[in-house]
C-alpha positions as CSV (number, residue, x, y, z in Angstrom):
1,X,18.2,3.0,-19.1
2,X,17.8,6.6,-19.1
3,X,14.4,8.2,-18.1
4,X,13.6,11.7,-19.7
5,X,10.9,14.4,-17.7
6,X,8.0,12.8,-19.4
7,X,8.3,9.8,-17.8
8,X,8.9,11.2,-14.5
9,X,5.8,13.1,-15.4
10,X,3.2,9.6,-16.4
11,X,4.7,7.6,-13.4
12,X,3.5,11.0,-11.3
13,X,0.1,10.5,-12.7
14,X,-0.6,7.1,-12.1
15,X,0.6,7.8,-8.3
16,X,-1.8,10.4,-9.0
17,X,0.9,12.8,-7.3
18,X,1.0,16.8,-8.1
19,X,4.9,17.9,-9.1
20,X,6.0,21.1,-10.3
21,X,7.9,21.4,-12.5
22,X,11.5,22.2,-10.7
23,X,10.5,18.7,-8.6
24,X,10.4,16.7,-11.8
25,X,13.8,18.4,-13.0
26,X,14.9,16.9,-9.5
27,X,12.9,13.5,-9.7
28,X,14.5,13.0,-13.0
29,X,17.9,13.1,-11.8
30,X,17.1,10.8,-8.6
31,X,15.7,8.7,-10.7
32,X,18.3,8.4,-13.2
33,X,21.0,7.7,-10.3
34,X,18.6,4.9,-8.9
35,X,18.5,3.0,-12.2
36,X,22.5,3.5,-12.8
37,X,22.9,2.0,-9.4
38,X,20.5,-0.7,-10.3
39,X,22.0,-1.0,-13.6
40,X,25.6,-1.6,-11.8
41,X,24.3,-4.6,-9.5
42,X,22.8,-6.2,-12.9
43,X,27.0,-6.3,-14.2
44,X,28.2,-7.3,-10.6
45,X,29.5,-10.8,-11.4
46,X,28.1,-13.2,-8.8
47,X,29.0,-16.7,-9.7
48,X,31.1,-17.5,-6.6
49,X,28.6,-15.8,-4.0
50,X,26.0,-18.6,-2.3
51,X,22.6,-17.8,-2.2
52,X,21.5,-16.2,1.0
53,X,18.5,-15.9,3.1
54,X,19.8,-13.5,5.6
55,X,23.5,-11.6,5.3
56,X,23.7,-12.0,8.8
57,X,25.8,-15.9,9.4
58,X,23.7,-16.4,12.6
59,X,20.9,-19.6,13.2
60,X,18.0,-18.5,15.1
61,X,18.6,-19.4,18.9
62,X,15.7,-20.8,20.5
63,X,15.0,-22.2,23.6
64,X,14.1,-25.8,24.4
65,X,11.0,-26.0,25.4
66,X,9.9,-26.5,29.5
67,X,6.8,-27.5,31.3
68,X,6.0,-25.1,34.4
69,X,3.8,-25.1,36.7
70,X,1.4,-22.0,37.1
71,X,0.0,-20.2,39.1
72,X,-3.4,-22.1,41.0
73,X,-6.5,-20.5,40.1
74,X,-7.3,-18.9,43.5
75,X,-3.6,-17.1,43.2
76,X,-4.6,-15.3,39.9
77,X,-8.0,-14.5,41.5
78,X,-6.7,-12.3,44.1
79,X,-5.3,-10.0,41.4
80,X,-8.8,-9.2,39.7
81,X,-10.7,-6.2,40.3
82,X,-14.2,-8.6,40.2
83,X,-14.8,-12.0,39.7
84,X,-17.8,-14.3,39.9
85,X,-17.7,-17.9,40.1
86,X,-14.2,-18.2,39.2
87,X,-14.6,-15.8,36.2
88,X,-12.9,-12.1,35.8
89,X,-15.8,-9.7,35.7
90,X,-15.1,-7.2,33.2
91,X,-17.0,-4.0,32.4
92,X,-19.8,-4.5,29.5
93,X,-18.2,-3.4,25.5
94,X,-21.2,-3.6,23.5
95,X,-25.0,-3.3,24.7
């Protein structure tokens, strides 16, 4: 597939993008490399490669899950600026 300067030109005005004219010269040829690449992974021959999800051959690692204790209540108090009745007092957003 080949694309010509008056297609680089429509596809510019539906993106509703400005080129001049030496840009769409340029865009022409980028875009003419772009679809040989594409047009070289459409002849690749890929019957003995496995579908993939990620080209990476790594499982996730995650950790087992652990109950732990926090903190009591009065220990995270003494870190707030402000509380009231075992609430953090924060300054007013909205009035």
């Amino acid at each position: 597939m080949v694309t010509d300067a008056a297609t680089v030109r429509d596809v510019a005005a539906l993106a509703r993008l400005v080129i001049s004219d030496q840009d769409i010269e340029n865009a022409t040829a980028e875009f003419n490399q772009t679809l040989a690449l594409f047009d070289a992974l459409g002849t690749t021959d890929t019957t003995d490669v496995a579908p993939m999800i990620n080209p990476l051959d790594a499982a996730q690692r995650l950790r087992t899950d652990q109950i732990e204790t926090l903190v009591d209540r009065a220990g995270l108090m003494q870190n707030a600026p402000a509380i009231e009745e075992d609430y953090f007092l924060v300054p007013r957003v909205l009035d």
